[in-house]
N, C-alpha and C positions, 0 to 999 in steps of 0.2 A: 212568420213564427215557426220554430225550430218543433220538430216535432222527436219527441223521446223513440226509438228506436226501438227499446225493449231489451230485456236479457238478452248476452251476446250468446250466439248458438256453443255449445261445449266444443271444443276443439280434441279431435282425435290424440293421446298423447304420443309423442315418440317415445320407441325402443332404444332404451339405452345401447349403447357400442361394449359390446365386451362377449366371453364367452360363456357358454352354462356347462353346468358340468358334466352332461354327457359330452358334449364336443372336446372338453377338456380330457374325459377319461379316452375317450376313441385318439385322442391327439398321443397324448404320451404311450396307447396301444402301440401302434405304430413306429414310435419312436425306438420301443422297447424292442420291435422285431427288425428295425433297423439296424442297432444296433448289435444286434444279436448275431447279425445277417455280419454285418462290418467288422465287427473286433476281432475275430479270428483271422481277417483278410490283416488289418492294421501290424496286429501281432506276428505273423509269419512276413510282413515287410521290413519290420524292425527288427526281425533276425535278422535275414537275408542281407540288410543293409550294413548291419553288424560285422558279416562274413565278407561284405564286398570291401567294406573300410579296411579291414586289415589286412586281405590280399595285397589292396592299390598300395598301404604303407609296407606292405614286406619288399612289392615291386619297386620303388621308390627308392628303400632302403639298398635295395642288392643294385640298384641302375647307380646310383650315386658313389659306391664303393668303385663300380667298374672304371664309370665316369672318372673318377681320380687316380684310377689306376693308368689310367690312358694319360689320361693332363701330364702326371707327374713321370712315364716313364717307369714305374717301376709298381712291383708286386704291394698288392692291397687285400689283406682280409677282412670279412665279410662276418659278424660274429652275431648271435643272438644271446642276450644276458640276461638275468632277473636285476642286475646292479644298475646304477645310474652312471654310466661312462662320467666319465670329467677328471682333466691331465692327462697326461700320456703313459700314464700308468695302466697297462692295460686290464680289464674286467676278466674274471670267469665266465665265461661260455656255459649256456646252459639252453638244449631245447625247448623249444617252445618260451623263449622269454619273453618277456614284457618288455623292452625296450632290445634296439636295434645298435651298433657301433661299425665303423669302418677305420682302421690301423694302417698304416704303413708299414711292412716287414724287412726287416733288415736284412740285408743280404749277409752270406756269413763272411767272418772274418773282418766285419763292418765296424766300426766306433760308434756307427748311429744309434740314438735309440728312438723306439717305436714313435710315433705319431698318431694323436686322435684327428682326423678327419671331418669327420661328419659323426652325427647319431640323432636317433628318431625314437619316440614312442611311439607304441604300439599297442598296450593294454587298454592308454586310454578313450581308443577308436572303436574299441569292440571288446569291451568286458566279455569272460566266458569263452570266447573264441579261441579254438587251440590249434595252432601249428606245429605239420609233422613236418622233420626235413632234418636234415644236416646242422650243427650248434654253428658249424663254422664254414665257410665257402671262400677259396683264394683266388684273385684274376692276377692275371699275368698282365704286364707292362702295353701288351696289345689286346687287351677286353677280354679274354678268352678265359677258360677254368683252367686254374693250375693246380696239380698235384704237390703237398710240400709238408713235409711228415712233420717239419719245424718251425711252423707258422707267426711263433712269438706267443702264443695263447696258452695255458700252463694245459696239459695232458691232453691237446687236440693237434690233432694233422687233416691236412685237406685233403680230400680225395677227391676225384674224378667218377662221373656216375657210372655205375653197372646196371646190366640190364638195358641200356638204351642210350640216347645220344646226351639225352638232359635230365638234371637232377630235378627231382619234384621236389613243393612244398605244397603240402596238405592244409588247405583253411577251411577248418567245418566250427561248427557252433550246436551243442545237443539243440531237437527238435529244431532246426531250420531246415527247411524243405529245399536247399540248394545249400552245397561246398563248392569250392574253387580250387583251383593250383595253379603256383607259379611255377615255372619252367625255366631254367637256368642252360641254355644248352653248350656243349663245349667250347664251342664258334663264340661264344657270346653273345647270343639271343636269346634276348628275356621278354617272355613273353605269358599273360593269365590266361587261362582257360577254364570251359567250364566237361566237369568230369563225367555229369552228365552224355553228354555230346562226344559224337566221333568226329573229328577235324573232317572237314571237305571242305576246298575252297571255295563253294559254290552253295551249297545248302547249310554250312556249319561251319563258319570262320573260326568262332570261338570255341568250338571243341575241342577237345584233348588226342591228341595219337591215340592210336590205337595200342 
């Protein structure tokens, strides 16, 4: 015979899985000083990255002018424009542009006319960013910077830099905590640096001459 057992003992209940609300407000503390801590770090890389993008496309830009000046044998201008290149119909020049173009110049006393090459954008890598430099830059048939007072380009002539071996271009961005420059040198060595920095080829590759 079975015998009755009696009321089953109460069983301890489980704590539900979740969290309360001090842990939640101590949670988003935290989160809040985190971020607090981080967006300012985020925000000064997203300049910087801004300034670095349209360095590499100015660099890009001026390699690939020389680059065809070389291929094809003959003098290649190097121009900065607010216009959108397209035909052979060459653009105004104008510092600091938002898009990039490379020409073919005619030799004088030539039947040719001008050639579009190559062209790049450049605003849309790095809104805000301003480049200081020369509207127009010429290579010679052998890579190198050619002086030529009648480029093809309406009221620009090329020069040759003063002051030193190579032509700067200036890439800063208001409040980025680092500018760059490209360096154009007679020879035909293009190379970025940072301005910060004094060049040593030991402690400071990427720095600027002095």
């Amino acid at each position: 015979m079975l015998m009755n057992a009696g009321p089953e003992r109460a069983r301890p209940r489980r704590r539900e899985a979740g969290f309360t609300i001090i842990e939640l407000m101590v949670t988003i503390s935290v989160l809040a000083v985190l971020l607090g801590i981080a967006a300012p770090l985020l925000i000064d890389f997203v300049r910087n990255n801004k300034v670095r993008a349209v360095a590499n496309t100015l660099q890009n830009g001026l390699r690939s002018a020389q680059a065809e000046a070389v291929r094809r044998s003959q003098q290649v201008v190097f121009v900065l424009t607010n216009a959108t290149p397209s035909g052979n119909t060459p653009v105004a020049a104008a510092v600091n542009g938002r898009n990039w173009a490379a020409y073919t110049v005619v030799p004088d006393g030539s039947t040719e006319t001008m050639m579009l090459l190559d062209t790049g954008v450049i605003n849309d890598v790095g809104s805000g960013v301003a480049i200081s430099g020369p509207a127009v830059l010429c290579f010679s048939s052998l890579g190198r910077l050619h002086a030529n007072s009648a480029p093809g380009i309406a009221s620009q002539s090329c020069a040759l830099p003063t002051g030193g071996p190579a032509q700067p271009y200036g890439v800063t961005l208001t409040q980025a905590t680092r500018s760059l420059r490209v360096l154009v040198n007679v020879g035909g060595q293009i190379r970025m640096c940072d301005p910060s920095k004094t060049f040593d080829a030991t402690s400071a590759p990427d720095g600027c001459p002095a």
